[in-house]
N, C-alpha and C positions, 0 to 999 in steps of 0.2 A: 504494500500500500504506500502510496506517496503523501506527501505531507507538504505542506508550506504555508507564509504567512500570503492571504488574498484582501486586496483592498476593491472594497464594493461601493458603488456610489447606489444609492436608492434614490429609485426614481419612480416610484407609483407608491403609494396608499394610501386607504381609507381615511386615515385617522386614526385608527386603531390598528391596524393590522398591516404590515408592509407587504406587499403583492408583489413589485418586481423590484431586480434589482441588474444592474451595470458590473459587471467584471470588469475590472478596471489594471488590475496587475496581480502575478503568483508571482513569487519565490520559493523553490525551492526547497527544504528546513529538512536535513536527516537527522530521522529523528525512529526510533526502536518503537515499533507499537507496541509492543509485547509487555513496554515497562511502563506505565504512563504517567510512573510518578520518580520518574529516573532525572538523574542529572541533566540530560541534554533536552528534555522537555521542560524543567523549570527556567533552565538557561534559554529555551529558545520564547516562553512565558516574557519572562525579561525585557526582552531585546525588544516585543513588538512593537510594543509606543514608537522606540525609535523608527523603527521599519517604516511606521507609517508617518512620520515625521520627516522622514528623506522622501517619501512617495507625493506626499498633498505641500510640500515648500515650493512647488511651481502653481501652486493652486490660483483660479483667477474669479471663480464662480462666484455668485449672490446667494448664498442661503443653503447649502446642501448640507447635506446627510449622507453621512461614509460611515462603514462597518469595515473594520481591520479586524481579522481573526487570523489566529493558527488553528489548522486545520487538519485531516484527512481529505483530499479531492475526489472529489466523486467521479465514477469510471460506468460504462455504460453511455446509451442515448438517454436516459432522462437526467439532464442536469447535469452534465460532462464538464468536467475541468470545474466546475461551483466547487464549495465547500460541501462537505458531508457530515462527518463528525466531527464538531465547534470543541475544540481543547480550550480555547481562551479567546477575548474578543473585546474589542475598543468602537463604542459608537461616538463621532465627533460631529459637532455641524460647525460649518466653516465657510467664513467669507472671506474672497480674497486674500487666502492665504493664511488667515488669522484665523484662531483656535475660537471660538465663543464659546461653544460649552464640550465635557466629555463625563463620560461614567467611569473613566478608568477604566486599567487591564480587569476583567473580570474571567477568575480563573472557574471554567466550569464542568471541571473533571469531577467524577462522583467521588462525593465526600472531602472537595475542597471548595465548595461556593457556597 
């Protein structure tokens, strides 16, 4: 199974519920499924904020909503290359390059969130 972190821009919902979403960039992350509360999962935990901090610094848009997770990539036709199984994940809205608001890394492996 591959892994990485993906930065998503949303761009549909309700109001309540987000319906679709923009792939916007994967990186790659090796990382041992097997362990998923091993070293190079918390260290790769860590690192995202920044990840998505080198990703959205050319940012120029009015008002959006981006979801940064590290991931599992989903494999298959339905939902190829998206995320699949969410290890950790950062929603931010950002204008123009500027942070305005975030929930922080939230780590949501069973029995760490």
């Amino acid at each position: 199974m591959q892994y990485g972190y993906f930065l998503l821009k949303i761009v549909g919902s309700d109001g309540a519920k987000i319906e679709e979403w923009d792939l916007l960039d994967f990186s790659e992350v090796p990382l041992d499924g097997h362990d998923p509360n091993g070293p190079a999962v918390s260290e790769a935990i860590a690192s995202l904020s920044r990840w998505g901090d080198e990703r959205l610094a050319s940012h120029a848009g009015y008002y959006e909503l981006f979801n940064i997770c590290l991931a599992s990539r989903a494999e298959g036709e339905e939902g190829e290359g998206y995320p699949h199984e969410v290890i950790a994940e950062e929603y931010r809205v950002m204008l123009s390059g500027k942070r305005l608001d975030t929930a922080g890394v939230m780590d949501v492996r069973p029995g760490k969130g």
